[in-house]
C-alpha positions in Angstrom: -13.8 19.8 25.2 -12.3 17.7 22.1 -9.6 15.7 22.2 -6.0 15.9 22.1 -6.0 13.6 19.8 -6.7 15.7 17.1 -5.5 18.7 15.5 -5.6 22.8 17.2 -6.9 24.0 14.0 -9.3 22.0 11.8 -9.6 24.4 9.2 -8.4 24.5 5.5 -4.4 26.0 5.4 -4.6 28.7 3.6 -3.0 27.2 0.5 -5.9 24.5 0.2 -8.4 26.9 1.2 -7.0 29.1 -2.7 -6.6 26.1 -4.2 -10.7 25.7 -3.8 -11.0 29.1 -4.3 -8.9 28.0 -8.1 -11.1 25.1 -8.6 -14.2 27.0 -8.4 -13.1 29.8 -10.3 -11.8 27.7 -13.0 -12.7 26.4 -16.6 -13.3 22.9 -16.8 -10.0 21.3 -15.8 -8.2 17.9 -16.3 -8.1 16.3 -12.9 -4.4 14.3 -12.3 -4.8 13.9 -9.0 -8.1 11.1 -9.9 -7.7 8.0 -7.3 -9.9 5.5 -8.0 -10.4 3.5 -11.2 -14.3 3.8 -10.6 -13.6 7.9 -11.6 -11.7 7.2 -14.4 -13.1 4.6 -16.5 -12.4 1.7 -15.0 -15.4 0.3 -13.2 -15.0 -3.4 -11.9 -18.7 -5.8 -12.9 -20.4 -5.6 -9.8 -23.6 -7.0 -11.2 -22.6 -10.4 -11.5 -20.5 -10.4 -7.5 -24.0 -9.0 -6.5 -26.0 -12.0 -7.6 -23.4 -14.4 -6.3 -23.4 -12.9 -3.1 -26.9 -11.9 -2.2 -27.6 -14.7 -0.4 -25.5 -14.4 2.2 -26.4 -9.9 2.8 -28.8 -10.8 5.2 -26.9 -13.2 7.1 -25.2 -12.4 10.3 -22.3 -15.0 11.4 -20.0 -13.1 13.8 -16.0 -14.0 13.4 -13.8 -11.6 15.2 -11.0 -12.7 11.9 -14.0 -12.6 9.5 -15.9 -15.0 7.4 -13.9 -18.1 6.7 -15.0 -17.9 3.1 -14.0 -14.5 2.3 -10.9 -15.3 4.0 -10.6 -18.3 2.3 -11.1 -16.2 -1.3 -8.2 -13.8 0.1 -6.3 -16.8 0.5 -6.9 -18.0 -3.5 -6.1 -13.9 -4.4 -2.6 -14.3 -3.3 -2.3 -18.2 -4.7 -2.8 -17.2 -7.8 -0.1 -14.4 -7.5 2.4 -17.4 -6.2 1.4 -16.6 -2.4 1.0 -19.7 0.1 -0.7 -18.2 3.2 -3.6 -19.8 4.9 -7.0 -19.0 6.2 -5.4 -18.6 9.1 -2.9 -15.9 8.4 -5.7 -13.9 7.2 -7.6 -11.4 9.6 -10.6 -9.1 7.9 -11.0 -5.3 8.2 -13.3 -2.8 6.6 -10.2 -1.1 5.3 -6.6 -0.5 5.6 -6.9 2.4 7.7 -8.8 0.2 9.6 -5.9 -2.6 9.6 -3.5 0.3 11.1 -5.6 1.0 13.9 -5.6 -2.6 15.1 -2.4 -3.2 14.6 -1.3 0.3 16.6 -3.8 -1.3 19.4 -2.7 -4.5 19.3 1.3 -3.7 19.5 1.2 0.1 20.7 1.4 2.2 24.2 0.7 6.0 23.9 3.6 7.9 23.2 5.2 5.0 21.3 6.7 5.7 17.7 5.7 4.6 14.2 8.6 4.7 11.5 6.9 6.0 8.0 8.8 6.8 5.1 9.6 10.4 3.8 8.3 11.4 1.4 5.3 9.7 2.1 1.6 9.9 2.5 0.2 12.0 4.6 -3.0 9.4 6.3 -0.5 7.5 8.1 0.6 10.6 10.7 -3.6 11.1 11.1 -3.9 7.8 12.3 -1.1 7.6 14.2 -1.9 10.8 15.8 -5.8 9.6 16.4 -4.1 6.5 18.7 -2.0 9.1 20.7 1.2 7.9 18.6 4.2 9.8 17.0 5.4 9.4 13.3 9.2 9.4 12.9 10.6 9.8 9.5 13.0 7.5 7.7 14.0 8.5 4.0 13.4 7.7 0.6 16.1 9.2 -1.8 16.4 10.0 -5.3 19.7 7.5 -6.6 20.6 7.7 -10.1 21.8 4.8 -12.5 22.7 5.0 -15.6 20.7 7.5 -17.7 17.8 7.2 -14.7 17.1 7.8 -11.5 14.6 6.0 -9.1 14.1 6.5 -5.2 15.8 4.1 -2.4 15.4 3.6 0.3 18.0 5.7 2.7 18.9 2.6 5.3 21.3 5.0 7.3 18.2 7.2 8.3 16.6 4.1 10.0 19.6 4.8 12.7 17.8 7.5 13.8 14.8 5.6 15.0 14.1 6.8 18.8 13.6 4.1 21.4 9.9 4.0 21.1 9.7 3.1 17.7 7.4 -0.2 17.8 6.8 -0.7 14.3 8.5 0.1 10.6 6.4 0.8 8.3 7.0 0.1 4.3 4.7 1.2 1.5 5.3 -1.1 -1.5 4.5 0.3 -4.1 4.8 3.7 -2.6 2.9 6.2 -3.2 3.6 9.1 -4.3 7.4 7.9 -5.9 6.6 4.6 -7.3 9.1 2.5 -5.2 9.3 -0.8 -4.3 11.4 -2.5 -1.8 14.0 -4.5 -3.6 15.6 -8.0 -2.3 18.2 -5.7 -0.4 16.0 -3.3 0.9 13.9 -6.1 2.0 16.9 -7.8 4.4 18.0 -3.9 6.0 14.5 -3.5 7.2 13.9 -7.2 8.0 17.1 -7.6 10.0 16.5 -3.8 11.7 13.1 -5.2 12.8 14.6 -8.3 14.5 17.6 -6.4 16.3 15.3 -3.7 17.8 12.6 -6.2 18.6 9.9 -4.2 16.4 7.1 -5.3 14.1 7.2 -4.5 10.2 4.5 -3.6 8.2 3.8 -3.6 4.5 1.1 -1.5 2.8 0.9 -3.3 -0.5 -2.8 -2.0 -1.7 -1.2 -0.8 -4.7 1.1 -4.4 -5.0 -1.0 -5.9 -8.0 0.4 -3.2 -9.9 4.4 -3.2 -9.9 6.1 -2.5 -13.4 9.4 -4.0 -13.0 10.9 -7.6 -12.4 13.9 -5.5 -10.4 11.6 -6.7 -7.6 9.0 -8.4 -6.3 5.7 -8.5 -3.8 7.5 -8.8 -0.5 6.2 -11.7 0.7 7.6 -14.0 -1.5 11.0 -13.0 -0.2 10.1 -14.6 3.3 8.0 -17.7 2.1 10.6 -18.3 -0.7 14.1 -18.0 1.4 13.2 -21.2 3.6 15.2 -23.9 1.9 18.5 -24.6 0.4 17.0 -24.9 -3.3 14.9 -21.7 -2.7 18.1 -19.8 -1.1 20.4 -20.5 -4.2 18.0 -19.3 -6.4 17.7 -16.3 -4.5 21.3 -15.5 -4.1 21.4 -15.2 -7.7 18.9 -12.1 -7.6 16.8 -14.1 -9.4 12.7 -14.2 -8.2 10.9 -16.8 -9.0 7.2 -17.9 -8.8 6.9 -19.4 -5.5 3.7 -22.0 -7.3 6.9 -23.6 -9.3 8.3 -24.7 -6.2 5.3 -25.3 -4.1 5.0 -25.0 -0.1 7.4 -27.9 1.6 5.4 -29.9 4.1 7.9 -28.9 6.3 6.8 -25.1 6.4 3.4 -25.8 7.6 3.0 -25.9 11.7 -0.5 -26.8 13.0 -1.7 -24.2 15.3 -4.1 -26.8 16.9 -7.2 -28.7 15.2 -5.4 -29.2 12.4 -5.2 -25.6 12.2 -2.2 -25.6 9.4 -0.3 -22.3 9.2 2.6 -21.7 6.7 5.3 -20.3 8.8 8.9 -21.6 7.7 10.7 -22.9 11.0 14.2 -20.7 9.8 12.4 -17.4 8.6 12.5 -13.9 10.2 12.2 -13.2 13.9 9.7 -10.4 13.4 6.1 -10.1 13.1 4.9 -8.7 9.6 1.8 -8.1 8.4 0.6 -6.8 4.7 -2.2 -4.8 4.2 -4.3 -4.8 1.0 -8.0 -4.7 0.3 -10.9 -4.3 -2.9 -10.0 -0.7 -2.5 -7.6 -1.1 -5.4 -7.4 -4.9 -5.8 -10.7 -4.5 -7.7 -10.9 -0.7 -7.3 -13.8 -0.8 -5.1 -13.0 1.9 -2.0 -16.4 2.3 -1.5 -17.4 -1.4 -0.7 -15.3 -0.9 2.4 -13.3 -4.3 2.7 -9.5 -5.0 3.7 -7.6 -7.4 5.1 -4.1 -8.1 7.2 -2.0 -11.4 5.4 0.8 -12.0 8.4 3.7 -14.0 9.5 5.3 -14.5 12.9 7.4 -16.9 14.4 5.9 -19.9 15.4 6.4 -19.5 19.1 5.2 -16.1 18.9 2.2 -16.8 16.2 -0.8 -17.7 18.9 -0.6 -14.6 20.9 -0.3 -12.4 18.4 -3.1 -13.9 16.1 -5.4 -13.6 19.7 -4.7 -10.2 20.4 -5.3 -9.2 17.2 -8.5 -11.2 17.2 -9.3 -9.4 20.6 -8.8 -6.1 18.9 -11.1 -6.7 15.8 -14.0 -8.5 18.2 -14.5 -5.4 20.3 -15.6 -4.0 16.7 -16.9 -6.5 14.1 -16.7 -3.8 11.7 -17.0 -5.7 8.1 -20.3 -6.0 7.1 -21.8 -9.1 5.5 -22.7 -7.5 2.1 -18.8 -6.3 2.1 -17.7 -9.9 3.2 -20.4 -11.5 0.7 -19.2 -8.9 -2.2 -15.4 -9.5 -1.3 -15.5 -13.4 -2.2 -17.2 -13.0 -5.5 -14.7 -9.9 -6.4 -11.7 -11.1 -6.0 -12.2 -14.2 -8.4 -12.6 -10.7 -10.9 -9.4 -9.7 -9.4 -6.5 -11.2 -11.9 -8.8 -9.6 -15.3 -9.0 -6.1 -13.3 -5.3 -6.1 -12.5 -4.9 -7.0 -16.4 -6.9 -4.1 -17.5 -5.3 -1.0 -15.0 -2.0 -2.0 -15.4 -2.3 -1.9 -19.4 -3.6 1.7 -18.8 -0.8 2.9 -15.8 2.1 1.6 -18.4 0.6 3.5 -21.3 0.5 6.5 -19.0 4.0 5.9 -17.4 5.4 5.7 -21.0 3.7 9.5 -22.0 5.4 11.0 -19.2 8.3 9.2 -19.1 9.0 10.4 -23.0 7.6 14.2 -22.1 9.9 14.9 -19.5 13.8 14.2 -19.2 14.7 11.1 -16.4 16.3 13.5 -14.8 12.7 15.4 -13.4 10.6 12.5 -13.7 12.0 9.1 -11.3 11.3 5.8 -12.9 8.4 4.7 -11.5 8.5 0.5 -10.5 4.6 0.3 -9.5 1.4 2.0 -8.4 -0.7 4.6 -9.4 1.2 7.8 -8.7 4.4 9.7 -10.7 6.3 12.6 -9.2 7.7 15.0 -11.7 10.4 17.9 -10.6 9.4 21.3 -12.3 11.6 23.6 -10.8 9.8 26.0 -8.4 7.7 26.3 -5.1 5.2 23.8 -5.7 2.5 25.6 -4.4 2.7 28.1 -6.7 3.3 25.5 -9.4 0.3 23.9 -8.1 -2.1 27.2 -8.5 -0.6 28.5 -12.0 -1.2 24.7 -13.5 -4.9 25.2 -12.8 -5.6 28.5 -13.2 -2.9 28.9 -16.3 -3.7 25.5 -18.0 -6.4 24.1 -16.4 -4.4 21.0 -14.9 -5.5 20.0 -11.0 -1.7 18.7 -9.9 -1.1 17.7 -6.3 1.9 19.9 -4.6 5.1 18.1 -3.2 5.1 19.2 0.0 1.9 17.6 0.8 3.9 14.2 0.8 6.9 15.9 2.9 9.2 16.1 -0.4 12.2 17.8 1.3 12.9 20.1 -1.8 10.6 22.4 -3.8 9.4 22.1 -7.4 7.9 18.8 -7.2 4.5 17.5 -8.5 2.7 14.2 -7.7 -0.1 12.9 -10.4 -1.9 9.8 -10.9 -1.6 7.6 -13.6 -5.4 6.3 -13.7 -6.7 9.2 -16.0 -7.7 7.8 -19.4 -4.8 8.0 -21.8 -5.8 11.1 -24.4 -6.7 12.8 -21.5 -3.6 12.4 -19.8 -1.4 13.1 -22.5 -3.2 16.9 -23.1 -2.7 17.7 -19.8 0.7 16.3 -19.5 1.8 18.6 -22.8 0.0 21.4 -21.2 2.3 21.3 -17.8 5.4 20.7 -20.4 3.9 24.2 -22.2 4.3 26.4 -18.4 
């Protein structure tokens, strides 16, 4: 009777189903595997985006891309971060996982193949699955340099990709490793895209919160590699705040009406979309508003932006309180970012001087640290809560192709983390 779409067995594997049993039965334990700031502390002012936006709850204008308003507030989110989309590259969701689902619709047969990285998280094959897709695996892997090690991104294992694969999806800041694509990674998945005729994807929800100037939010390496002046300075490995040198006239194509778009005539060949949303921009999951920022070649831009709007009309899923809420956040947006990234580097720097480089991979943004302990994770998992009354998350969850690994966030408030992080040193 249900579908094939989802799972034979529904019920707990029999590791979760002890771990509950553990969680239960234990003493009050510190929980590292906390995901939202709104559970740790770190509460955005809703008070003041509720009497900004009240106005506008009851109202009921229906936009298959969303409120021009709130897309015109996402818009001013990513100019203050040195972004120069338009109105009109934005399209409104009521959250990321939403944003998948129209974009496996929009660009997806059944059967066809979405690339996700390994390790990786775990959502992504569910969704793919509930659109009668298959997940293919492409690698992350641990490089050392120096005195640390940090994960890459394996391009060889994008070889692999069967002939069905339609898009490539990259998770920027990734979660669990903490990677971000670099400059180089960047043009390998870019150019891959182009020669296989496929559509790249960027899940940036944790991209307000990267830790090192190695690299950068990945779209301003397409909307800052347009023009000679932008390409030297590029070359040199150098990234630069696309504000200082402003959008050329040149790079803005009018879709009709006066409809102006900011597509640079020479860049990629590939659609690309990135996803983001209040979820973590504010850290407001439960207020259930994301959105899709995309490029595509001019030629290509019209149908693309119509079958997505297609997609999203046969839902209208984002509510006008969400919509309403969403424009008065995300002026909030730059002071939140300010005051979780202070406490993710204060945590980063506790673990990062607890364990050797060797077990614990730099981390280059997001919420999320793995740390190697040396044995079968689920084991590690049980004996950190029952032994020292630590809730961990196990490797092998995220597809980690070895044992021992451990994946925590980095949101707990900062005494709190540090016990628990000496407790799993004392195992």
């Amino acid at each position: 009777m249900l579908s094939s779409r989802l799972p034979k067995d529904l019920s707990p594997s029999p590791f979760f189903a002890e771990l509950e049993r553990a969680k239960a039965e234990s003493a009050p334990f510190i929980d590292m595997t906390v995901s939202t700031p709104v559970k740790a502390g770190l509460p955005v002012e809703l008070d003041a985006a509720v009497d900004e936006g009240r106005g506008s709850f009851d109202c009921w204008n229906p936009d298959a891309a969303g409120w021009k308003s709130a897309r015109e507030a996402v818009v001013e989110y990513y100019r203050e971060r040195g972004g120069n989309f338009t109105a009109g590259q934005i399209l409104l969701t009521a959250s990321t996982s939403e944003a998948y689902s129209v974009l496996f619709k929009t660009f997806c047969d059944s059967g066809d193949v979405i690339l996700t990285p390994m390790p990786g998280y775990p959502l992504l094959d569910t969704l793919a699955q509930l659109e009668h897709l298959e997940c293919a695996p492409y690698f992350l892997q641990l490089k050392r340099e120096k005195s640390s090690f940090r994960f890459v991104l394996d391009s060889d294992s994008l070889l692999a990709a069967p002939e069905k694969a339609k898009i490539l999806l990259l998770v920027s800041p990734h979660n669990p490793t903490g990677h971000c694509v670099s400059r180089e990674e960047w043009n390998i998945a870019v150019r891959f895209c182009e020669e296989n005729d496929m559509v790249l994807v960027v899940d940036e929800v944790f991209g307000d919160y990267g830790f090192s100037n190695k690299v950068s939010r990945t779209w301003k390496y397409v909307f800052g590699t347009c023009h000679p002046e932008r390409q030297s300075i590029y070359e040199t490995s150098q990234l630069v705040d696309l504000v200082e040198l402003g959008s050329k006239e040149q790079d803005l194509w009018d879709a009709g009406g006066n409809d102006l778009i900011n597509l640079p005539e020479n860049g990629p060949k590939c659609p690309i979309f990135w996803l983001n949303g209040l979820s973590k921009a504010v850290g407001s999951p439960q207020l259930k508003l994301g959105w899709m920022a995309f490029y595509a070649p001019r030629e290509r831009f019209e149908e693309i932006r119509a079958a997505l709007e297609f997609v999203e009309d046969a839902y209208l899923s984002v509510s006008a309180p969400a919509q309403a809420l969403g424009t008065a956040l995300l002026k909030q947006s730059a002071a939140y970012e300010s005051r979780v990234k202070g406490r993710l580097l204060q945590n980063w720097q506790t673990l990062r001087e607890a364990f050797s480089a060797k077990y614990c991979p730099e981390v280059l943004g997001g919420w999320y640290a793995v740390v190697r302990l040396g044995e079968d994770d689920e084991e590690l998992t049980l004996r950190l809560l029952k032994e020292k009354h630590v809730l961990v998350q196990p490797g092998f969850f995220f597809d980690f192709d070895e044992d021992g690994w451990v994946v925590i966030s980095l949101l707990q408030e900062p005494a709190t983390f540090k016990e628990a992080v000496q407790r799993m040193k004392a195992l």
